[in-house]
ZANULUM-306998 format. One record per residue: x, y, z negated of N, C-alpha, C in turn; residue in three letters; residue number from 1. Coordinates in steps of 0.05 Angstrom, whole numbers, plus 32768, in hexadecimal, padded with zeros to 4 digits. Example, Ala and Ser with C-alpha at 12.3 -4.5 7.8 and 13.67 -1.06 7.14 Angstrom:
# residues 2
{{8108; 7F8E; 7F64}; {80F6; 7FA6; 7F64}; {8108; 7FBE; 7F64}; ALA; 1}
{{8101; 7FD3; 7F72}; {8111; 7FEB; 7F71}; {8102; 8001; 7F63}; SER; 2}
# end
This chain:
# residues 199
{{75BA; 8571; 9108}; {759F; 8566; 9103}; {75A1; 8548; 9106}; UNK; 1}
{{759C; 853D; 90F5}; {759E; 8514; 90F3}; {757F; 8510; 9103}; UNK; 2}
{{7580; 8503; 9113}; {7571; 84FB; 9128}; {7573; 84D4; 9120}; UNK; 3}
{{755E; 84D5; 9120}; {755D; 84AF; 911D}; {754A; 84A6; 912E}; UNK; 4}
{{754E; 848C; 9141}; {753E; 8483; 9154}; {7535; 8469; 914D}; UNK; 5}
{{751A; 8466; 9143}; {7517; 844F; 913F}; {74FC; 8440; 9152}; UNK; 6}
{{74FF; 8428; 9153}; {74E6; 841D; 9163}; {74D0; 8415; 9151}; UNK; 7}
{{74BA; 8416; 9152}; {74A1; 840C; 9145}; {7482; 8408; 9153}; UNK; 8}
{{7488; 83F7; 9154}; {7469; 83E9; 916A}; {7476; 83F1; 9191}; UNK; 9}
{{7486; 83EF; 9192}; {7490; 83F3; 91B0}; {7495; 8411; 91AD}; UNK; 10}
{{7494; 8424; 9198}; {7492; 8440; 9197}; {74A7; 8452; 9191}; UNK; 11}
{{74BA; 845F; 919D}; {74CC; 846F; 9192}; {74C1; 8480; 9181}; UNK; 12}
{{74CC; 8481; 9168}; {74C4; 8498; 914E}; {74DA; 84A4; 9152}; UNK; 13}
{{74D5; 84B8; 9151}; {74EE; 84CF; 914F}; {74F5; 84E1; 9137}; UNK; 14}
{{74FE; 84E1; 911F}; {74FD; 84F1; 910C}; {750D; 8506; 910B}; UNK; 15}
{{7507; 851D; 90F6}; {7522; 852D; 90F7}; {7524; 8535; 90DA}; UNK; 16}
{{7539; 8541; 90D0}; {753C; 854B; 90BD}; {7534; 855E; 90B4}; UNK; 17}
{{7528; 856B; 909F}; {7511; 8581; 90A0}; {7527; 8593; 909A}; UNK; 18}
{{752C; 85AB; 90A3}; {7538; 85C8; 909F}; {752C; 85D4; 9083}; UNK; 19}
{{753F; 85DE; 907B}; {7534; 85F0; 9068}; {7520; 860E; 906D}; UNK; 20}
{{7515; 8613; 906F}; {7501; 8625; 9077}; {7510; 8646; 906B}; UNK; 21}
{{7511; 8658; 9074}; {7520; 8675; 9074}; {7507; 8680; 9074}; UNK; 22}
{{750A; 869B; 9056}; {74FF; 86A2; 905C}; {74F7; 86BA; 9064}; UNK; 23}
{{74DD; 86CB; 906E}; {74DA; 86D5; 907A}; {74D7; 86FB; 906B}; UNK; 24}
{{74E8; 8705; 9074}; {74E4; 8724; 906E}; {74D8; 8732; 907B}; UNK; 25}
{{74C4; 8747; 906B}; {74BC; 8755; 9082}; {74BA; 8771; 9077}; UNK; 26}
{{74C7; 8782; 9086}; {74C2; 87A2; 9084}; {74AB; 87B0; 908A}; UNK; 27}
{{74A3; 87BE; 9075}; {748F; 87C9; 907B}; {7498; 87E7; 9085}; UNK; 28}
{{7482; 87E8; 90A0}; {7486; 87F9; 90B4}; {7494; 8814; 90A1}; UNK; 29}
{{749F; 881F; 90AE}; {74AA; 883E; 90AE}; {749C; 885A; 90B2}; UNK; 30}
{{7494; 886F; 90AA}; {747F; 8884; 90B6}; {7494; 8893; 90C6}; UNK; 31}
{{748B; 88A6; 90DF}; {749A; 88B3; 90F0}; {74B2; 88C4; 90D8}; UNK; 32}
{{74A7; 88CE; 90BE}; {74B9; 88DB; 90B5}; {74CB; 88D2; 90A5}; UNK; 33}
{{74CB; 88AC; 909E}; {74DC; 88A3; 908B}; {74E9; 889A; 90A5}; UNK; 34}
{{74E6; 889A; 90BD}; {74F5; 8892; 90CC}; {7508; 88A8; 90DA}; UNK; 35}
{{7502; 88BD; 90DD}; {7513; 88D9; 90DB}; {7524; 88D7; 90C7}; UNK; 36}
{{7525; 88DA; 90B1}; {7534; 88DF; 9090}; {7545; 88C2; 909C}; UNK; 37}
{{7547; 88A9; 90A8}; {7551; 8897; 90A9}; {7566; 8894; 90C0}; UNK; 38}
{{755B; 88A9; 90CE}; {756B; 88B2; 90EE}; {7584; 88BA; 90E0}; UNK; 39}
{{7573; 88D5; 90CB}; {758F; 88EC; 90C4}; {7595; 88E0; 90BB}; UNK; 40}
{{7595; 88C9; 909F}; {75AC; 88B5; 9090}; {75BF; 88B2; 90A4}; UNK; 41}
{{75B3; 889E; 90BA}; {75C8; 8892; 90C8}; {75D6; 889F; 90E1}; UNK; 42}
{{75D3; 88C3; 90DF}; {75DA; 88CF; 90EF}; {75CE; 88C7; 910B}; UNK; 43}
{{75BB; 88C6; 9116}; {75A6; 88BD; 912B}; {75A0; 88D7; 9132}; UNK; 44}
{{75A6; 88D8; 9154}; {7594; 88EC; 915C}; {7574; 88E9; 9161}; UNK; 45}
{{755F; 88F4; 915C}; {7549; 88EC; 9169}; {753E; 8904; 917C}; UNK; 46}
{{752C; 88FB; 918A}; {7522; 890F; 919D}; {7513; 891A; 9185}; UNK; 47}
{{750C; 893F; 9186}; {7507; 894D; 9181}; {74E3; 8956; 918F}; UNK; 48}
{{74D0; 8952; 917A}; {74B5; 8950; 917C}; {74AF; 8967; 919A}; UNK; 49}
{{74A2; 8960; 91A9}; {7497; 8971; 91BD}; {748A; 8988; 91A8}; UNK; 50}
{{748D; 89A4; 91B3}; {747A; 89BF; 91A8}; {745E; 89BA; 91B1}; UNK; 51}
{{7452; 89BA; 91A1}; {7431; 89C1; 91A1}; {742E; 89D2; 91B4}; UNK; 52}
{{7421; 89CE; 91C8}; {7412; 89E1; 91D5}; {73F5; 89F2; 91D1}; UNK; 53}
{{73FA; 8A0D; 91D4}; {73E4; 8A1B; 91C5}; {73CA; 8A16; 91D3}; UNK; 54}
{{73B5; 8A1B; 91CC}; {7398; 8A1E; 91DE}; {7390; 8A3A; 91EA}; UNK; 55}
{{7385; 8A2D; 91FC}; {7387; 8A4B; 9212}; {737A; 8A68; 9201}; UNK; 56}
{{7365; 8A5E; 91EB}; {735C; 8A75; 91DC}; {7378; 8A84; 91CA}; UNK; 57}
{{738E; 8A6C; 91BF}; {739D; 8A7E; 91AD}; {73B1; 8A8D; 91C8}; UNK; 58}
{{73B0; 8A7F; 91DF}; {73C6; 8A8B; 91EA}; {73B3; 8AB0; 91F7}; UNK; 59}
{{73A6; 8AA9; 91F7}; {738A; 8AC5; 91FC}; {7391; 8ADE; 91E4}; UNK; 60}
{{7391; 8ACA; 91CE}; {739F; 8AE1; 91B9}; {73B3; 8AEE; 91B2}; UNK; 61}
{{73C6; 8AD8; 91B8}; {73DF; 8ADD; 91BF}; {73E4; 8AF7; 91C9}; UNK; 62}
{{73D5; 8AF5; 91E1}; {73DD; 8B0A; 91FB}; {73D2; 8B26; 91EB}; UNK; 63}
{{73B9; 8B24; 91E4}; {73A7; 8B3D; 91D9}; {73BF; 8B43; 91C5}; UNK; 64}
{{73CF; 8B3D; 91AF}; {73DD; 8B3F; 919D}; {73FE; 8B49; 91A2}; UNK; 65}
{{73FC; 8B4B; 91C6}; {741D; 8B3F; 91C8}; {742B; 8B5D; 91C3}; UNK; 66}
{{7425; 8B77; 91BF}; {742B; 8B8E; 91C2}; {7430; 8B90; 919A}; UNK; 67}
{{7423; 8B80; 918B}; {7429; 8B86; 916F}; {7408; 8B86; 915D}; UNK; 68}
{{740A; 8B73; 914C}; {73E3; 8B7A; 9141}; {73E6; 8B8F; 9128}; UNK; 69}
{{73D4; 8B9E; 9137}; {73CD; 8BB6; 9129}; {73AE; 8BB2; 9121}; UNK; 70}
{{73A8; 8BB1; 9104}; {7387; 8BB5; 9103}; {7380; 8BC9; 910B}; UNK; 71}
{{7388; 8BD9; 9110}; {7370; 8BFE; 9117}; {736B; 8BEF; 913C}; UNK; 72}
{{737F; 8BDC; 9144}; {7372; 8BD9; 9163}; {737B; 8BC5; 9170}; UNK; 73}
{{7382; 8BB1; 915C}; {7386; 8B88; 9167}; {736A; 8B8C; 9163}; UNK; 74}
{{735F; 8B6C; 9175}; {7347; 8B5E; 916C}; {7352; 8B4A; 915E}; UNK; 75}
{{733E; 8B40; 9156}; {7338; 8B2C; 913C}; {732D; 8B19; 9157}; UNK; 76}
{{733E; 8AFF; 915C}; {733A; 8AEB; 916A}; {7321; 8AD3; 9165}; UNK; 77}
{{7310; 8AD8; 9163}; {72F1; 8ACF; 915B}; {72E8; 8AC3; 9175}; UNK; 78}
{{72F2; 8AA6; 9179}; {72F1; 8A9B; 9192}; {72EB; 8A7B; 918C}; UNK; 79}
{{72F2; 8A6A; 9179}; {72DF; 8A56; 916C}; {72E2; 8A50; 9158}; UNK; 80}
{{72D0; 8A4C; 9145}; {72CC; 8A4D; 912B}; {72B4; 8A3C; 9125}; UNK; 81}
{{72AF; 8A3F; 9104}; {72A1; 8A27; 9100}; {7293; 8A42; 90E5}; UNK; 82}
{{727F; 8A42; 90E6}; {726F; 8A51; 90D6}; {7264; 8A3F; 90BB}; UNK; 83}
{{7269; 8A4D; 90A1}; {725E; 8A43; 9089}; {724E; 8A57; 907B}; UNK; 84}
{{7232; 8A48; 9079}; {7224; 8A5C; 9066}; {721A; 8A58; 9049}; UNK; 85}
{{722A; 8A6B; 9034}; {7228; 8A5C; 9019}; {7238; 8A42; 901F}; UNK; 86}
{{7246; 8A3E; 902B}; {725C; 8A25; 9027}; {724E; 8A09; 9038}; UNK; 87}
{{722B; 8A11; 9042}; {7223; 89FE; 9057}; {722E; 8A00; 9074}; UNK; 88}
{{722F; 89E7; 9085}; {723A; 89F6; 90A3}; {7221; 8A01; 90AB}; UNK; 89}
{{7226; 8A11; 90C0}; {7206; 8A1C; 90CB}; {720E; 8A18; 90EB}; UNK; 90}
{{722C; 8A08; 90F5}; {722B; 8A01; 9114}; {724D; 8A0E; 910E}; UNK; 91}
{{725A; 8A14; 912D}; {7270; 8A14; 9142}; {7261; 8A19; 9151}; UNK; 92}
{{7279; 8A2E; 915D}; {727A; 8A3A; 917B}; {7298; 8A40; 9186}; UNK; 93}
{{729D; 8A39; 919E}; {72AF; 8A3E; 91AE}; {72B2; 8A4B; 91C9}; UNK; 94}
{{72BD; 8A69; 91D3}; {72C2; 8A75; 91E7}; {72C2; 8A6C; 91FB}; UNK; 95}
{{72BA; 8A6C; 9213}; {72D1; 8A6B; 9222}; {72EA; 8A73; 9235}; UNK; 96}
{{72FA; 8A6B; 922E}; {731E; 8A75; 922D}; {731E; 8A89; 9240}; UNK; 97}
{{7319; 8A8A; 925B}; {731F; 8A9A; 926D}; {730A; 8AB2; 9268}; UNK; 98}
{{72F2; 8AB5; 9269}; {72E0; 8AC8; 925B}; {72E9; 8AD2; 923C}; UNK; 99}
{{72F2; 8AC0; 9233}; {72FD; 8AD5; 9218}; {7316; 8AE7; 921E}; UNK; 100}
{{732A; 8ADB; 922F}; {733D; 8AE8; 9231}; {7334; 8B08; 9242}; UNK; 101}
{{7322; 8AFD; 9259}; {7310; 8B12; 9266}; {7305; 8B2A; 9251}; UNK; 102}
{{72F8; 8B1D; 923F}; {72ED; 8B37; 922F}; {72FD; 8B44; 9217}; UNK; 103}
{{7320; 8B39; 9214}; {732D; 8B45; 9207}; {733B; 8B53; 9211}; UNK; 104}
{{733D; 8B54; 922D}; {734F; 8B67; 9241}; {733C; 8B87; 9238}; UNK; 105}
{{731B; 8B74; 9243}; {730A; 8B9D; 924B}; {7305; 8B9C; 9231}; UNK; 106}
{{7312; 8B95; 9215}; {7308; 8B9A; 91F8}; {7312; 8BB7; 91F0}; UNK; 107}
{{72FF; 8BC9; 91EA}; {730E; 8BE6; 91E6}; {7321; 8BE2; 91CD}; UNK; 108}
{{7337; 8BF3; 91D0}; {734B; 8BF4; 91B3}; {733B; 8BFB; 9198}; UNK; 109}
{{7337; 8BEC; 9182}; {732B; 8BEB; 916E}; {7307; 8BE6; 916D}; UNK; 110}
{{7300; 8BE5; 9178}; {72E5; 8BD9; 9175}; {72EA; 8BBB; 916D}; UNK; 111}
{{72CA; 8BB3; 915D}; {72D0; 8BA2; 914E}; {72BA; 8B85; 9163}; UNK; 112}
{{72BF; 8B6F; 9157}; {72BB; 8B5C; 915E}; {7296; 8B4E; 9158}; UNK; 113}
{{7283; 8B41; 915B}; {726E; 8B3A; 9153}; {7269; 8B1F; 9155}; UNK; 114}
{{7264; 8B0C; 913D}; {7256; 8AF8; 913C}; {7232; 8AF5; 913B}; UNK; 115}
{{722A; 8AD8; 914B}; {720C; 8ADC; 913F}; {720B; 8ABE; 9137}; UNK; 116}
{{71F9; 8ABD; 912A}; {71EF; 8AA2; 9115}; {71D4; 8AA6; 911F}; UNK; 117}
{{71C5; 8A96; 9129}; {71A8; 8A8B; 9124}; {719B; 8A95; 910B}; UNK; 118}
{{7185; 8A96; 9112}; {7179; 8AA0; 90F8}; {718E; 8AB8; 90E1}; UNK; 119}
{{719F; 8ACC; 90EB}; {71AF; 8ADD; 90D5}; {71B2; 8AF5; 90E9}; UNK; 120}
{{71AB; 8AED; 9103}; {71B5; 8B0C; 9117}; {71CB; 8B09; 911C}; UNK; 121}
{{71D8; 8B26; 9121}; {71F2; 8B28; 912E}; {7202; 8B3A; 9113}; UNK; 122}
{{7215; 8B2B; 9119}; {7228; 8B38; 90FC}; {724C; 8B3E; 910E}; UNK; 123}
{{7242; 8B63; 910B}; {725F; 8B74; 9112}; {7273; 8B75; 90FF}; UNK; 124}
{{7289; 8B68; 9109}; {72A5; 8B6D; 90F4}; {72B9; 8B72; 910B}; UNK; 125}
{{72C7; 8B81; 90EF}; {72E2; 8B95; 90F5}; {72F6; 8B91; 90E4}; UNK; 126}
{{7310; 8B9E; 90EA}; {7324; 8B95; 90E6}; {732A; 8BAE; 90D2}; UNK; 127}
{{731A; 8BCA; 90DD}; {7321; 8BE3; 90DF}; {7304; 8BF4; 90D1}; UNK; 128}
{{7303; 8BFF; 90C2}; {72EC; 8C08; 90BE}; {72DD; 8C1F; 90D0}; UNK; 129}
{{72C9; 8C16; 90D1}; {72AE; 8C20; 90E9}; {729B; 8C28; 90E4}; UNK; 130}
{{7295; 8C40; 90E6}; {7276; 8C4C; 90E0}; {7260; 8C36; 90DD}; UNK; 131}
{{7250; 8C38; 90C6}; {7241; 8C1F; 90C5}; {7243; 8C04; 90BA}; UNK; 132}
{{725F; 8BFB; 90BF}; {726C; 8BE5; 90B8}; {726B; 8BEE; 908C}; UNK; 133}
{{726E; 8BCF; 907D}; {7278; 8BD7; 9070}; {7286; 8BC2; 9066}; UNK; 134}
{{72A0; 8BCC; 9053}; {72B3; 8BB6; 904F}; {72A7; 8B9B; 903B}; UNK; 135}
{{72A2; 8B86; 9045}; {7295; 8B6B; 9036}; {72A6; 8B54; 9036}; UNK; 136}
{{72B8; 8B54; 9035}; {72C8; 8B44; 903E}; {72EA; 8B3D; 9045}; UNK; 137}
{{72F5; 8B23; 9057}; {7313; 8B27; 9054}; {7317; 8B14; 9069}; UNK; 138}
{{732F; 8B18; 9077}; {7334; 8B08; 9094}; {7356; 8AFD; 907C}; UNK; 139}
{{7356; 8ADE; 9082}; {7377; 8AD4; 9083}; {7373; 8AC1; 9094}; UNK; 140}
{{7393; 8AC3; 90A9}; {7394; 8AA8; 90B5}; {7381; 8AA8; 90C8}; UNK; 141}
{{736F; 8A8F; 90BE}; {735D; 8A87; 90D5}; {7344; 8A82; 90C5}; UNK; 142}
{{733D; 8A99; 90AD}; {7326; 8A95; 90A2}; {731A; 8AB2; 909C}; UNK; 143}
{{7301; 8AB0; 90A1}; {72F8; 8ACA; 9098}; {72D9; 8ABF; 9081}; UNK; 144}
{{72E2; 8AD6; 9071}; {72CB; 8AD3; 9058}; {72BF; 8AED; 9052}; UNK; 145}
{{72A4; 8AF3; 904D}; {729B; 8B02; 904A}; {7279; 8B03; 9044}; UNK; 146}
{{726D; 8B10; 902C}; {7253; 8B15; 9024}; {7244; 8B26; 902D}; UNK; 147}
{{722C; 8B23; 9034}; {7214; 8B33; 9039}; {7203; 8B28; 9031}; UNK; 148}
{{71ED; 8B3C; 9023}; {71D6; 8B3B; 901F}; {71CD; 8B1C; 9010}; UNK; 149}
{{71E9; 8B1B; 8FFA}; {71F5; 8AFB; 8FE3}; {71EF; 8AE5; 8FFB}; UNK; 150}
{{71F1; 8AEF; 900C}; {71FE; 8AD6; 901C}; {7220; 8AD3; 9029}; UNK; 151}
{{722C; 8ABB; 901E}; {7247; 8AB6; 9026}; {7240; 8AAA; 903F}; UNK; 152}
{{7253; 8ABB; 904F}; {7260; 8AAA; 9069}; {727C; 8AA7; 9066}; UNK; 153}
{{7288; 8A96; 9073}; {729B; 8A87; 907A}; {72A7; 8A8A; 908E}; UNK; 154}
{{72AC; 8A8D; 90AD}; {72C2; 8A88; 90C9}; {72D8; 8A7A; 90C4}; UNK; 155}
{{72D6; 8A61; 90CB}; {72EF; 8A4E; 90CB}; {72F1; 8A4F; 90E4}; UNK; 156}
{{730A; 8A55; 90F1}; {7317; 8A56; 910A}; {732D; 8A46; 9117}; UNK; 157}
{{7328; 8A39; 912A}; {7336; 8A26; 912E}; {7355; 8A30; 9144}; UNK; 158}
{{7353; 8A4C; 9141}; {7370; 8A58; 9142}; {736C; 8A74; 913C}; UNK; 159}
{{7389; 8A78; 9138}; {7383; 8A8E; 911F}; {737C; 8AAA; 9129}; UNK; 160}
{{736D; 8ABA; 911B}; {7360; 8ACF; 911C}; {7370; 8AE6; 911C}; UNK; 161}
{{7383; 8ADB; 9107}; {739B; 8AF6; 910F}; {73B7; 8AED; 9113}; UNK; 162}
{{73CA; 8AF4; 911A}; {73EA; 8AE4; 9120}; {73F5; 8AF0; 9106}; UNK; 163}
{{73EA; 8AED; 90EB}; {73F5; 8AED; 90DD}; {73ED; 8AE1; 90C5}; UNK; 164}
{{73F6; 8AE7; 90B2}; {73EF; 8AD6; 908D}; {73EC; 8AE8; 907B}; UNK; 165}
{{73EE; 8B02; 908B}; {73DC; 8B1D; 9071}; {73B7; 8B16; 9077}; UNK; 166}
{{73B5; 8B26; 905B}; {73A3; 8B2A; 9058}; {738F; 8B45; 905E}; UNK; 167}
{{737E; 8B46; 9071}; {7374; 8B62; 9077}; {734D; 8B64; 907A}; UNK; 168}
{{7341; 8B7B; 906D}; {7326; 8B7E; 9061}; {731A; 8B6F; 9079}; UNK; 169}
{{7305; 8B6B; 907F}; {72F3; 8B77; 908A}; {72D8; 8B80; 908A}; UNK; 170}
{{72CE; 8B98; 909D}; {72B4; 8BA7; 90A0}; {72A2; 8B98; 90AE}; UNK; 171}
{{7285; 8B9C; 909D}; {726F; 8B8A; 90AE}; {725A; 8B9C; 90AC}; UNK; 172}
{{724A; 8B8B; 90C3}; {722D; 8B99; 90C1}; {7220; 8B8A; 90CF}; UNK; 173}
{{7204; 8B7E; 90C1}; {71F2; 8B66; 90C9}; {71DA; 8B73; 90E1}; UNK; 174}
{{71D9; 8B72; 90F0}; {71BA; 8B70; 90FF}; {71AE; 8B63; 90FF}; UNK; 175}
{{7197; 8B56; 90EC}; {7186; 8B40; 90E9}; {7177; 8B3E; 9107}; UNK; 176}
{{716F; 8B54; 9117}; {7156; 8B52; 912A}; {7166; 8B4F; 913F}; UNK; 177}
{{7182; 8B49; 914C}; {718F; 8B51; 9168}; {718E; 8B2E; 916F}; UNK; 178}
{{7188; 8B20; 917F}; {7187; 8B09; 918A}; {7198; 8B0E; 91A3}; UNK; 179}
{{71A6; 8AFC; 91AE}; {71B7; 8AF4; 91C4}; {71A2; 8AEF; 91DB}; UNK; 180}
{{71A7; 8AFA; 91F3}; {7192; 8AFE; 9211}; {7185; 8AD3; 9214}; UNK; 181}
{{71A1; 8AC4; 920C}; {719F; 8AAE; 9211}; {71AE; 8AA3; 91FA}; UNK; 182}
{{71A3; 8A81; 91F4}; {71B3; 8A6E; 91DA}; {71A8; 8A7B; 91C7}; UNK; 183}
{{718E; 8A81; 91C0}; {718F; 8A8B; 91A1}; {718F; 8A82; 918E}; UNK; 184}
{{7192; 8A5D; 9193}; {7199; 8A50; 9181}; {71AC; 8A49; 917A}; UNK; 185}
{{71C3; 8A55; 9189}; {71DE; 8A51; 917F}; {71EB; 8A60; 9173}; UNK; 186}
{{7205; 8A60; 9168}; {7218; 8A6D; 915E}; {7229; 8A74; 9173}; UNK; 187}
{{722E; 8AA0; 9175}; {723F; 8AA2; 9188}; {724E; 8AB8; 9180}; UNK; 188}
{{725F; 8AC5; 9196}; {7269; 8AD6; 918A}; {727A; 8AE5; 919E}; UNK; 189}
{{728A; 8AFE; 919B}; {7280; 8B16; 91B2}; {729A; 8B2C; 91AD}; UNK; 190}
{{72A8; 8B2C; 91BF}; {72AB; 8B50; 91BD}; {72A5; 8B64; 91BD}; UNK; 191}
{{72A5; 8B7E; 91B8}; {7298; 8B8E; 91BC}; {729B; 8B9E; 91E4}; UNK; 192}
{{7291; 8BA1; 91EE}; {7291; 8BA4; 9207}; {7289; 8BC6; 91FE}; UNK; 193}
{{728E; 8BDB; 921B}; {7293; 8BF8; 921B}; {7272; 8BF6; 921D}; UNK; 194}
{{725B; 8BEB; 921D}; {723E; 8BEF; 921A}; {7232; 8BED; 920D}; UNK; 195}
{{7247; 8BDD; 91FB}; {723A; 8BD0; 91DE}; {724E; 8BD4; 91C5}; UNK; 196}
{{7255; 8BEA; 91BD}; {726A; 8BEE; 91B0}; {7260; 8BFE; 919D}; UNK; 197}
{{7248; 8C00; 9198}; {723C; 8C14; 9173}; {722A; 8BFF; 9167}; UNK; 198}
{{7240; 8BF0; 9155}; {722C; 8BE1; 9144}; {721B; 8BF0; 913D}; UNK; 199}
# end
């Protein structure tokens, strides 16, 4: 660097030689998975994603399921969901975990399950066909769909209803007049218990 010292008015000036200026690159960031694919290029080990941990409702199902799901006498895991009617929401409801798991223990083998909607009653579904019940409908995954009385409902489930990716009917039957003792403005939903088990 040429450095020159000169005096002017009693004043050291100091100059320098200007650098040429470099310029500047910049990488644009990487996403977690172009940066994986970039590991394996360069043979990189990386730590290996932690497993998802389930929620205490799917691990509830789990358990209800762990012997093998059979429709004539699995339940249908109806523990929180998000209700659509004609494709409007009409609310969510969610269990809770230790009471659901509670009422899938004393759940008799094959009795069916019950939702209620505000203003629609209580609506019995099965996996299995039931006196009374009649087939309207279809469970996949973590959705259930089904018509009554030209009205579509919907059950979007925020874990899945069955531990599998078939597809299987189901039986319904509406009670417009049965209201819940308490919340009758909410959306809820029920096993069948040994007192309450004839839709």
């Amino acid at each position: 660097m040429l450095l020159q010292l000169t005096a002017a008015f009693g004043m050291a000036v100091v100059a320098f030689q200007a650098q040429p200026q470099v310029p500047v690159v910049r990488t644009p960031a990487l996403t977690p998975e172009q940066t994986r694919e970039r590991a394996i290029e360069s043979h990189v080990d990386l730590p290996k994603p932690a497993p998802a941990i389930p929620s205490p409702l799917a691990t509830a199902c789990k358990s209800a399921w762990a012997s093998g799901f059979v429709p004539e006498r699995s339940p249908l895991c109806l523990a929180s969901f998000r209700v659509l009617l004609n494709s409007q929401s009409a609310g969510t409801t969610t269990a809770d975990p230790q009471q659901f798991a509670a009422a899938l223990k004393q759940r008799p083998l094959g009795s069916p399950a019950w939702i209620y909607i505000p203003g629609r009653g209580r609506y019995w579904i099965s996996l299995t066909p039931v006196p009374g019940l009649t087939q309207a409908g279809e469970v996949h995954g973590d959705t259930i769909t089904f018509t009554l009385f030209a009205e579509r409902v919907t059950l979007n489930s925020t874990v899945p209803l069955i531990p599998n990716e078939q597809t299987y009917p189901v039986y319904l039957k509406r009670d417009a007049a049965w209201t819940p003792e308490s919340a009758a403005d909410a959306i809820q939903s029920g096993t069948c218990a040994s007192r309450d088990c004839n839709p």
